[in-house]
C-alpha positions in Angstrom: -8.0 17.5 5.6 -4.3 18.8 6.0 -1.7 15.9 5.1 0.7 17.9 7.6 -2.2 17.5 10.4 -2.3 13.9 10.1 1.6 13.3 9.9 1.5 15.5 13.3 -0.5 12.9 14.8 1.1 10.0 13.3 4.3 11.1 15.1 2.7 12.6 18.1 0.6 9.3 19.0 3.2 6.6 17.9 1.7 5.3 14.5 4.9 6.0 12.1 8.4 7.3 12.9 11.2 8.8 10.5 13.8 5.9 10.2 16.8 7.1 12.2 15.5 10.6 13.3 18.0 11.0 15.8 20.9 11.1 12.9 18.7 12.8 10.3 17.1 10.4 8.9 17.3 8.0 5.5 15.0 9.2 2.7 12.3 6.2 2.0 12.6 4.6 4.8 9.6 4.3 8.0 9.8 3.1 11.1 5.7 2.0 12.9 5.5 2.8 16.1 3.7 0.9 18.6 0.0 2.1 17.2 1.3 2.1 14.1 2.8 -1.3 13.9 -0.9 -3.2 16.0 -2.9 -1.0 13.0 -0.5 -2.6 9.9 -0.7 -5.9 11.8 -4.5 -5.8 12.3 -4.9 -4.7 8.2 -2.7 -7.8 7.3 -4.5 -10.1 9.5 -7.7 -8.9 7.9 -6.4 -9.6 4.3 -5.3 -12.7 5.0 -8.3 -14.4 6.9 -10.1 -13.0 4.2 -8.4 -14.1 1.1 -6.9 -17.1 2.7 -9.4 -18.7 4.9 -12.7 -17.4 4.2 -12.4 -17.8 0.1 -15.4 -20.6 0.0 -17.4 -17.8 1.9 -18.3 -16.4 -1.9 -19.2 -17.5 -5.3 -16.9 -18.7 -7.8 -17.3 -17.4 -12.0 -19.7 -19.1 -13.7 -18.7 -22.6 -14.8 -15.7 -22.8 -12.0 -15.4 -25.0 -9.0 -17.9 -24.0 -5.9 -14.8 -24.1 -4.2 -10.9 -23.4 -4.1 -7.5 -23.9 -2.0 -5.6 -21.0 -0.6 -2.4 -21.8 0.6 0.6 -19.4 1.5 4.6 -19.1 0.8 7.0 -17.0 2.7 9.9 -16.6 0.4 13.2 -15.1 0.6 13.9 -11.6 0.3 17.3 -12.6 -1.7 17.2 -14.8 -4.9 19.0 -16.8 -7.5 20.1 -13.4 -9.6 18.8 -15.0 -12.9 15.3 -15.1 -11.4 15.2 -11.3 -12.1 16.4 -11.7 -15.3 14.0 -14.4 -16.3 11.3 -12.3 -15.1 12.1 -9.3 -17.1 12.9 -6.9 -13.9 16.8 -7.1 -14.6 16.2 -5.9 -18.1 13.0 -3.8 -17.8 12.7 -2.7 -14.4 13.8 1.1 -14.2 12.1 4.6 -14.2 13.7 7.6 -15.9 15.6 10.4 -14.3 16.7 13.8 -14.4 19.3 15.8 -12.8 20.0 19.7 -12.4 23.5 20.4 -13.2 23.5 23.7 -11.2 21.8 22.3 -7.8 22.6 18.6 -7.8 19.6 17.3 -7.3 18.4 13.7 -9.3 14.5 13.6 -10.0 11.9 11.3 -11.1 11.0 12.2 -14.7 7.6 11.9 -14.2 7.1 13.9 -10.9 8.3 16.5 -11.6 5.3 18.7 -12.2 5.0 22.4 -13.5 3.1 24.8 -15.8 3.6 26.8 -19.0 4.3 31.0 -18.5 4.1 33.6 -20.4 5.1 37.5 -20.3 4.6 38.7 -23.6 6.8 37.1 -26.3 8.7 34.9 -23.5 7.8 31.6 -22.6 9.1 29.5 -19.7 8.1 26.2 -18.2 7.9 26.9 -14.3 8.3 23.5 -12.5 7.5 22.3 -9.0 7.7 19.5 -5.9 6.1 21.1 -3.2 3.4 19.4 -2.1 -0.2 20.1 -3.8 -1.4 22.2 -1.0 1.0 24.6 -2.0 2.0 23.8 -5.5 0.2 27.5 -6.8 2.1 29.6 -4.1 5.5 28.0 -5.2 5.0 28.1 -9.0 4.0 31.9 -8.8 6.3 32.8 -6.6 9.1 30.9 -8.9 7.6 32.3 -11.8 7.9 35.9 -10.4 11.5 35.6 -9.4 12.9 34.2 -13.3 11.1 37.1 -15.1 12.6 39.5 -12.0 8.9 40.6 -11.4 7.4 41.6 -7.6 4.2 40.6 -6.4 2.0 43.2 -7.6 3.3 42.6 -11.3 1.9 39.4 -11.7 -1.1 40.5 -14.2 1.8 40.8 -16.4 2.2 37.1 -16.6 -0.3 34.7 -17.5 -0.2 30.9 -16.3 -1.6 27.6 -18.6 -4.7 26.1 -16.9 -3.2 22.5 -16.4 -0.3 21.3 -14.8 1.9 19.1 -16.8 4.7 16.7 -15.5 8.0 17.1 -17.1 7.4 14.2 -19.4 4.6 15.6 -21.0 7.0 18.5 -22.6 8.5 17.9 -26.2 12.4 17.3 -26.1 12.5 20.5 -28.2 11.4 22.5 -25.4 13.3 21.6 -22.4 15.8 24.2 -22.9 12.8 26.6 -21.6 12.5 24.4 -18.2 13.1 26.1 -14.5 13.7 22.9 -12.9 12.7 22.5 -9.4 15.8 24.2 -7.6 17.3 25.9 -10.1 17.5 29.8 -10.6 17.8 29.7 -14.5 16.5 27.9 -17.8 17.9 24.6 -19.0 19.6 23.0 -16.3 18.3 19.5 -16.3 20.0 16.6 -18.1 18.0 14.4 -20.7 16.3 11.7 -19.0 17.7 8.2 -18.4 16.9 4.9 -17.1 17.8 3.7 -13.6 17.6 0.3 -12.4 15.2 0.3 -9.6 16.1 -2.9 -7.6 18.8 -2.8 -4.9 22.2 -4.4 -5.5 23.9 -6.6 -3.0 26.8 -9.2 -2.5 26.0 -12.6 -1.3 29.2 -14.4 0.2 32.5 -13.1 0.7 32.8 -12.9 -3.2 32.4 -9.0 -3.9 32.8 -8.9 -7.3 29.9 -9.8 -10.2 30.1 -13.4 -9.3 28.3 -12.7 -5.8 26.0 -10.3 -6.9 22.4 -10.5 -5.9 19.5 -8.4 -5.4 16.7 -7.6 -3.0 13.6 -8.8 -4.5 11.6 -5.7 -5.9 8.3 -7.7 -5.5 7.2 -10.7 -3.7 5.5 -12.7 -6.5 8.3 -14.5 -8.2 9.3 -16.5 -5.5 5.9 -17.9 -5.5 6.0 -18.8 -9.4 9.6 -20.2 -9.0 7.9 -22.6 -6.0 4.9 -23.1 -8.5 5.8 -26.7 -8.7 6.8 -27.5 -5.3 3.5 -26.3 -4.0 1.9 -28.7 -6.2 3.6 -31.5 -5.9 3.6 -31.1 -1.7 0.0 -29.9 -1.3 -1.7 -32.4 -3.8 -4.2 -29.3 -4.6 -5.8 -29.0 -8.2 -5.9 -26.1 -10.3 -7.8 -23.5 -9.8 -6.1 -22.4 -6.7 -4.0 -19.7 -5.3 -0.6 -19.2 -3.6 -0.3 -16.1 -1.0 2.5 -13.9 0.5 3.2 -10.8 2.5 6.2 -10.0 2.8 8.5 -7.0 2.3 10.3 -6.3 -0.9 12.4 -2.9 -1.8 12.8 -0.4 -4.9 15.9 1.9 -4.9 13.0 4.8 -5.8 14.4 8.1 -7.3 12.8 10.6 -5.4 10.6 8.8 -2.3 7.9 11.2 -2.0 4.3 11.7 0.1 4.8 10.2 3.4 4.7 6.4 3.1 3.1 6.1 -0.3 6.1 6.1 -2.6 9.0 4.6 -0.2 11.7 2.2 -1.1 11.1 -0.7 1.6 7.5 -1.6 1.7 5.5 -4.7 2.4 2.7 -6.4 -0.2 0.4 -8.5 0.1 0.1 -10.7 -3.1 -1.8 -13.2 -4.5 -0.7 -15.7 -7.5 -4.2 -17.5 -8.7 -3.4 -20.5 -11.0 -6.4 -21.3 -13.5 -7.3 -22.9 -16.2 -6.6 -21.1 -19.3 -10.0 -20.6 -20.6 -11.6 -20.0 -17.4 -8.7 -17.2 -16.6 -11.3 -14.2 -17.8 -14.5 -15.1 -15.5 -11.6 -15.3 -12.2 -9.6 -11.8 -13.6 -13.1 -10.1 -13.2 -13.9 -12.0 -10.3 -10.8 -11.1 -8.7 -11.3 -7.5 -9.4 -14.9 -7.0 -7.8 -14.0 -9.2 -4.9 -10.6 -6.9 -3.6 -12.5 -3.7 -4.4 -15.2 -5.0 -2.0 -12.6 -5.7 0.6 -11.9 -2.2 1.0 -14.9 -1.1 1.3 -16.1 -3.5 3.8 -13.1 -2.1 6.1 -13.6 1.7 5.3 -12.9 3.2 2.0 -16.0 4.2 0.2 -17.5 7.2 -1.5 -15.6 9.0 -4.7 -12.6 8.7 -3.1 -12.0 4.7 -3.9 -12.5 4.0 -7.3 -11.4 0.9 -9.6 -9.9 1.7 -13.1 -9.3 -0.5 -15.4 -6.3 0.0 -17.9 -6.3 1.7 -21.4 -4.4 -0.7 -24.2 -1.5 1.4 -24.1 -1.0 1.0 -20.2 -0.5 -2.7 -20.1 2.8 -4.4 -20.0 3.5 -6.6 -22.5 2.9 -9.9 -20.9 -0.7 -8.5 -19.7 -4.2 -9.7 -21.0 -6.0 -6.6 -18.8 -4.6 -5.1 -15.3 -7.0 -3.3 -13.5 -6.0 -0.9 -10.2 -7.8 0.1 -7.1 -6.9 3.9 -6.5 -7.7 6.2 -3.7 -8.0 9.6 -3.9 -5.2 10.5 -1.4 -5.0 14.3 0.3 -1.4 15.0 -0.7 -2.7 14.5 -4.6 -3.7 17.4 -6.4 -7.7 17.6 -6.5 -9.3 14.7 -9.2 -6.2 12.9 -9.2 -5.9 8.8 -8.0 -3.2 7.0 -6.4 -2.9 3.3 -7.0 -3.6 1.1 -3.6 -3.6 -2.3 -5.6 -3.1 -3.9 -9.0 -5.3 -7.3 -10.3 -3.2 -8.2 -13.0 -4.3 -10.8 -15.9 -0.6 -12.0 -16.4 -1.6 -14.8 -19.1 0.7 -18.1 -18.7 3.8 -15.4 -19.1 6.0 -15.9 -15.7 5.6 -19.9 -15.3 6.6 -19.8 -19.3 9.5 -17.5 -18.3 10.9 -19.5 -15.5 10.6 -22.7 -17.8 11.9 -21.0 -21.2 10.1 -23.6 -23.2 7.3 -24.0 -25.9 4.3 -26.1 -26.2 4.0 -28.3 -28.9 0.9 -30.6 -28.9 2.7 -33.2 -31.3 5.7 -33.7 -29.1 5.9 -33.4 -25.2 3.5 -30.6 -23.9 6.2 -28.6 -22.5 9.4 -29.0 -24.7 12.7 -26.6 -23.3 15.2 -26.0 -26.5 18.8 -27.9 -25.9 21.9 -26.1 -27.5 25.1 -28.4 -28.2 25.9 -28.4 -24.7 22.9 -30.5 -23.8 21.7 -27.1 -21.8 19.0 -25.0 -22.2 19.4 -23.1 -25.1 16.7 -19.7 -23.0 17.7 -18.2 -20.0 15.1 -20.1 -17.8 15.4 -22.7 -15.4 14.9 -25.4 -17.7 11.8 -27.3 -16.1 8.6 -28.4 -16.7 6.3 -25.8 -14.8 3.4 -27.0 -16.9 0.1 -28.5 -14.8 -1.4 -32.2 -15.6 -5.1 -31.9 -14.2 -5.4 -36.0 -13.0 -9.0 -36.4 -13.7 -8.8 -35.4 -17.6 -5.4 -36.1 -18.1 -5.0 -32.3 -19.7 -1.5 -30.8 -19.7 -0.9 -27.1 -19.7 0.9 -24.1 -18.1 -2.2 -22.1 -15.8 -3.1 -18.7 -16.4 -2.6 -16.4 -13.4 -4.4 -13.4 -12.0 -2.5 -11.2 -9.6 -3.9 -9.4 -6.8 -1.2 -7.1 -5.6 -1.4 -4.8 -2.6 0.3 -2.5 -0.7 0.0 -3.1 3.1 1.7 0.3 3.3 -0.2 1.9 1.2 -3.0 0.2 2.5 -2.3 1.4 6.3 -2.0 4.7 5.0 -5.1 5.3 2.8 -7.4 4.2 6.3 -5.6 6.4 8.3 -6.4 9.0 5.8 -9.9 8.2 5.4 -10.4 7.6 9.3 -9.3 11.2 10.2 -11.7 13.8 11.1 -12.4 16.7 13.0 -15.5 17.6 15.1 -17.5 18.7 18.3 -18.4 16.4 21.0 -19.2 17.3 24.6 -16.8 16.9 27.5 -17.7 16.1 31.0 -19.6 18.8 31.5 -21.6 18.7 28.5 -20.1 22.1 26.5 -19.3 21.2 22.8 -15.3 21.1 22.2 -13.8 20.3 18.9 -12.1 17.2 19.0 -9.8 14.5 16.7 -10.7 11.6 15.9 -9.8 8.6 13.7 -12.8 7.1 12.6 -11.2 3.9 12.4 -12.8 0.3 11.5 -13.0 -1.5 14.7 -11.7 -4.6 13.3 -8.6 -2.9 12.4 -8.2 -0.4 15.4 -4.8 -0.6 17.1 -6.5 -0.6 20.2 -9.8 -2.4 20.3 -11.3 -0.5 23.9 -9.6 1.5 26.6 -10.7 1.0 30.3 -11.2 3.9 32.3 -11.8 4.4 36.1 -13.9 7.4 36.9 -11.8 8.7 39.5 -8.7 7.1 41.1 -10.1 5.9 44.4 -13.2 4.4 45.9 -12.4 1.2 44.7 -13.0 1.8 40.9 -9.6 1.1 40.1 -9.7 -2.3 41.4 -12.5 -3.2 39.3 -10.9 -1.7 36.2 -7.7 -3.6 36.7 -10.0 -6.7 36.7 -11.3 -6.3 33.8 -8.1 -4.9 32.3 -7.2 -8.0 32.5 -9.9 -10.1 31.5 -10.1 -8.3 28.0 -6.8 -8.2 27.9 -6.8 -12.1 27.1 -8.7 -11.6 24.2 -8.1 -8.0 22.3 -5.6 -5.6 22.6 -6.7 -2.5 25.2 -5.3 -0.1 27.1 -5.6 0.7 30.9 -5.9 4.9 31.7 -6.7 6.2 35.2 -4.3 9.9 34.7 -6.5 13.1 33.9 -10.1 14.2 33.8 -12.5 11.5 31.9 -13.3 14.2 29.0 -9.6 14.5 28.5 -9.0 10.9 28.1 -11.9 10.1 26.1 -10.3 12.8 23.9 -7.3 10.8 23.8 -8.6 7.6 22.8 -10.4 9.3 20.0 -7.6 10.7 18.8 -5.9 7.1 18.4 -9.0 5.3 16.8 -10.2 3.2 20.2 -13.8 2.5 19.2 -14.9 2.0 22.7 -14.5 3.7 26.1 -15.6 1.7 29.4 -16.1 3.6 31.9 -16.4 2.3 35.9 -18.2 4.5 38.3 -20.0 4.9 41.4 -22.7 2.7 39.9 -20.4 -0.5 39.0 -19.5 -1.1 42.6 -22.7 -1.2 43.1 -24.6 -3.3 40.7 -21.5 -4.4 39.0 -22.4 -2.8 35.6 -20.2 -0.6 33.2 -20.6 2.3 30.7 -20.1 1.7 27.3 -19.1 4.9 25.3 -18.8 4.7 21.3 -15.9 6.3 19.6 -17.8 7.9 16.4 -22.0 8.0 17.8 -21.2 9.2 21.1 -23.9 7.1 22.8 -23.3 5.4 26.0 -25.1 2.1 27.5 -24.6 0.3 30.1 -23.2 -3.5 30.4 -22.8 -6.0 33.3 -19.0 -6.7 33.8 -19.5 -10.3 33.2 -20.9 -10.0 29.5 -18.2 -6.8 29.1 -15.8 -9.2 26.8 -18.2 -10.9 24.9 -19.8 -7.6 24.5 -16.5 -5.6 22.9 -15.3 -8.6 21.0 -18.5 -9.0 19.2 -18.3 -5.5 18.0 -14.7 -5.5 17.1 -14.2 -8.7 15.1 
């Protein structure tokens, strides 16, 4: 499948928009139309009724409760600055950078991608960012144009097999690099960090004493409410805390549609357990969300779960495992990341606390310095957990399920897109698009279609317009031929077509037409909405 056919259609049928189009544009940044924005909705509804109200619908780890709260938190998007430095992202939260002294451009270390060349004794690193599809045709075509070669010298040259990022080159050997829009060797700066989280001023203080930033993940304002959730809930550990929200990271080089953009929204989890029970919920956690998106879509060699080598993990991790989806604009065998289940440990509640336990003393003790403050950087308080039927003290373990509702929206619109032949009207096979959509998720759950304009059919449509309109979201169509506007409700993911004809005025019964089989029955009006909503919840 073409990535530039689907963005087509995204535009053309109202799913995603350029933000600010009309003035150029702004890098990172996507508007959802009005298909777009009833499909993200329908994916977060989904997530949350199924992580947050349906969670006793499945089996706990061995040895765990039968059953479990869920409760959720909408934070703010702006926070007490020393949150992010508690949490490490102040301090540790940057990628590295390049830039090209001769075109001005600022890269991503780690994107930017390229192979090794050789013409006899010479050697050059050619480097790319076009887009995988036509990665080959721009690195031969760059690697022709620095040795001053034409077309029909390129048996002179010969290419490595793999394609390397930049970061994969020794230091020593970066005065060889082409980079990306440069037209000689050696161009690019040594890497170096940048802050990823977005500055701002709260107040009419502009200086450092009103700085602030927008939150570059959703997850701390749950641990920072850790307690108050407690204490105002009265639930008992295990349980868990969810969020969606959107958070923002100041990326370096926003890249492949709306998978790497720098405002997004997540959908997170925060599970609080018991310490030694923390292992059986991590892998609990893990098979349960990879389920998820295979119940709604995603399937086949193209979803995959991958669990993290030693030398991946962060330093406060006990095991992080991601769901990745094999997205078109990748190059062929490679994953993008769709979610992260995270064994975090007791590290962010200890964080926000800055203290230490000490069984001999009080189970959660915070170091004073001569001031009588804290002598850490943390808040100071007790975010340990006292389970009241054993009188146990201790700060919970958490596992983190953290996913992209972006990301998310996009990898079903990637998987749902297809092209084949279906007949029109008058039964000759046309090719046709379609987005083989999960009902459940579908912007557009049924679209009701009057055979012809007259006759009275439109009457009876308009009725039951607006009797399913109560219930689901569909859409009314009476304008061009019925082939051409089953064609357009294909195209947009509507699983179901109902068609009124000659035969509903007169036995009060409607056709029934299936997005992805094709096959057509027929329904009596009055069992039309329990008939649709039954297949589309």
């Amino acid at each position: 499948m073409q990535m530039e056919k689907l963005v087509s259609l995204c535009k053309r049928r109202g799913f995603l928009f350029q933000s600010s189009e009309i003035y150029g544009g702004l890098n990172g940044f996507w508007d959802y139309g009005p298909l777009g924005v009833e499909l993200k909705r329908n994916i977060k509804d989904a997530w949350w009724k199924d992580m947050c109200q349906n969670h006793n619908e499945l089996l706990a780890p061995p040895g765990a409760p039968s059953t479990y709260e869920m409760v959720g938190l909408d934070c703010t998007i702006i926070m007490h600055p020393q949150v992010w430095k508690c949490s490490g992202h102040y301090d540790l939260f940057h990628d590295y950078m390049v830039d090209c002294r001769v075109s001005k451009k600022r890269y991503r270390f780690d994107q930017v991608r390229g192979k090794w060349v050789n013409r006899d004794s010479q050697r050059v690193f050619v480097t790319t960012m076009a887009e995988p599809d036509h990665e080959e045709e721009d690195l031969t075509r760059r690697a022709l144009k620095i040795f001053n070669l034409r077309s029909k010298d390129l048996e002179k040259l010969s290419f490595d097999s793999r394609v390397l990022t930049l970061d994969k080159i020794q230091s020593e050997d970066r005065a060889l690099v082409l980079g990306p829009d440069a037209n000689e060797l050696g161009t690019l700066t040594d890497p170096r960090e940048f802050n990823l989280m977005f500055k701002t001023y709260v107040g009419a203080l502009s200086g450092e004493e009103g700085a602030a930033f927008l939150r570059p993940e959703t997850a701390q304002g749950i641990f920072v409410n850790f307690k108050n959730v407690v204490d105002s809930t009265r639930i008992r550990v295990p349980f868990g805390v969810a969020q969606v929200g959107k958070s923002f990271r100041n990326e370096i080089t926003p890249r492949n549609f709306t998978f790497r953009s720098r405002e997004f929204e997540q959908m997170e989890i925060e599970f609080f357990c018991h310490p030694n029970a923390s292992a059986g919920w991590y892998q609990y956690w893990r098979n349960r969300r990879l389920q998820w998106y295979k119940d709604l879509g995603l399937a086949g060699e193209r979803l995959r779960l991958r669990e993290h080598d030693t030398d991946e993990l962060s330093h406060y991790s006990c095991g992080t495992a991601d769901i990745e989806y094999a997205f078109p604009f990748l190059p062929e065998g490679e994953y993008g990341e769709l979610e992260g289940i995270a064994h975090r440990g007791d590290f962010d509640l200890r964080s926000h606390s800055e203290g230490k336990l000490d069984p001999k003393k009080r189970p959660l003790e915070v170091e004073i310095n001569e001031h009588g403050q804290p002598r850490h950087r943390g808040s100071g308080k007790d975010l340990s957990y006292r389970d009241d039927l054993s009188n146990e003290r201790f700060i919970p373990h958490v596992i983190e399920p953290s996913a992209g509702a972006d990301r998310a929206t996009l990898a079903f619109l990637c998987q749902a897109y297809d092209e084949d032949q279906a007949p029109d009207e008058d039964g000759k096979m046309q090719s046709r698009v379609v987005m083989r959509l999960n009902p459940r998720i579908a912007p557009i759950k049924a679209a009701v279609l009057p055979l012809v304009k007259k006759d009275g059919m439109p009457e009876v449509a308009v009725e039951l317009y607006g009797a399913l309109k109560k219930k689901l979201n569909v859409f009314y169509d009476e304008k061009a031929a019925i082939g051409r506007r089953y064609r357009r409700q294909d195209e947009i993911g509507t699983p179901y077509c109902i068609t009124i004809d000659s035969q509903t005025l007169q036995d009060r019964t409607v056709t029934i037409r299936d997005r992805d089989s094709l096959e057509q029955w027929r329904v009596r009006i009055d069992d039309c909405v329990a008939e649709i909503e039954k297949r589309v919840t």
